[in-house]
PLY file of the C-alpha trace (Angstrom):
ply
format ascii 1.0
element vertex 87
property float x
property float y
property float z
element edge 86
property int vertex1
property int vertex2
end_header
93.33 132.24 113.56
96.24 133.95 111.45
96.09 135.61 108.64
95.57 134.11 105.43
98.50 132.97 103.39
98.48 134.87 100.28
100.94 134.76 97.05
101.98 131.62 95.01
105.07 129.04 94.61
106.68 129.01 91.45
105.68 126.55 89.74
101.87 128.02 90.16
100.43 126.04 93.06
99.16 127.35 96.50
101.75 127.92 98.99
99.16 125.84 101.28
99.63 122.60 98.98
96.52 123.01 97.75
96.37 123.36 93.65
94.19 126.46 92.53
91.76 126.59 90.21
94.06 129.47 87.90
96.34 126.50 87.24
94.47 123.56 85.76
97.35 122.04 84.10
98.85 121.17 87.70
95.03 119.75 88.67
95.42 117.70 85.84
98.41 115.87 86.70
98.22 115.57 90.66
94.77 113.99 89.70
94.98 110.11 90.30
92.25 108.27 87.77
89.68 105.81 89.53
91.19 101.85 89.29
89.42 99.95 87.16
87.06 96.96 87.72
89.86 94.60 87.24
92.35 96.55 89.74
89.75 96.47 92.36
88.81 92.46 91.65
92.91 91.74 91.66
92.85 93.81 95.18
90.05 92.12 96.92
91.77 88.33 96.05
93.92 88.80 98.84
91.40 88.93 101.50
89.13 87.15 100.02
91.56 84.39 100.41
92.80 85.05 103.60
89.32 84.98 104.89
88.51 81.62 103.49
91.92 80.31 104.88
90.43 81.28 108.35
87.16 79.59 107.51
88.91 76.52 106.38
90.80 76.34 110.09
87.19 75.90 111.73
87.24 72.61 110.17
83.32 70.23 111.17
81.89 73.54 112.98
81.62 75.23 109.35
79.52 73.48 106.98
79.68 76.19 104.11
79.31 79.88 102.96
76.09 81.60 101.95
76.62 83.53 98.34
74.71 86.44 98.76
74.68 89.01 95.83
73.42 92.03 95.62
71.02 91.82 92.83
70.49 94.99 90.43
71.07 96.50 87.27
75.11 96.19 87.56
75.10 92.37 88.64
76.93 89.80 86.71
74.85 87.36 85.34
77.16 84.66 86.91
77.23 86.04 90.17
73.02 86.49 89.83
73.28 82.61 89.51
74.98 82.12 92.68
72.94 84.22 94.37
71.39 81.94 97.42
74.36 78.88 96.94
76.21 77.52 99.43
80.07 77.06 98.59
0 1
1 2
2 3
3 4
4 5
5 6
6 7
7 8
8 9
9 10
10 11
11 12
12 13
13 14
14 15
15 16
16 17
17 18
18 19
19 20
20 21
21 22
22 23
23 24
24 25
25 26
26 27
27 28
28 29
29 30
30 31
31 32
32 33
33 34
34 35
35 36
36 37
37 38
38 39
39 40
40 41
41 42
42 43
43 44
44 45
45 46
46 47
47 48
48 49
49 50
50 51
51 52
52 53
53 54
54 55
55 56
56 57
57 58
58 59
59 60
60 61
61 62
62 63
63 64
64 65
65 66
66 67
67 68
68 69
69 70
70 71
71 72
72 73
73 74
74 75
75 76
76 77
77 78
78 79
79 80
80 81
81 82
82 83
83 84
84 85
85 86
């Protein structure tokens, strides 16, 4: 293996692309936040359509889908409900 790389670009990050711990500021901003719960439901319409598009297609050899929820302290109480139904 080489040597390490040592020193630092100018504007204070590691010449590897990696930001250092001496320059927080820089962590700060190259730090994307988490989406939130309605980003990730918006994201998941998409193939949650496109998979019941390709269930529709089967036509008589599909009778339905089983709702299965995973049932715990963060479950909706709507989805709770569903829990067992077949759409």
């Amino acid at each position: 293996m080489g040597a390490p790389v040592r020193g630092r670009c100018d504007d204070g990050r590691d010449p590897t692309g990696v930001p250092t711990v001496a320059n927080p500021d820089l962590v700060r901003r190259i730090v994307v936040p988490a989406p939130s719960e309605a980003d990730v439901t918006a994201a998941l319409r998409m193939p949650d359509w496109m998979q019941r598009q390709t269930w529709a297609g089967l036509g008589d050899m599909m009778s339905g889908v089983q709702i299965i929820a995973i049932l715990d302290q963060n479950t909706r109480p709507e989805h709770s409900t569903r829990n067992g139904q077949i759409d």
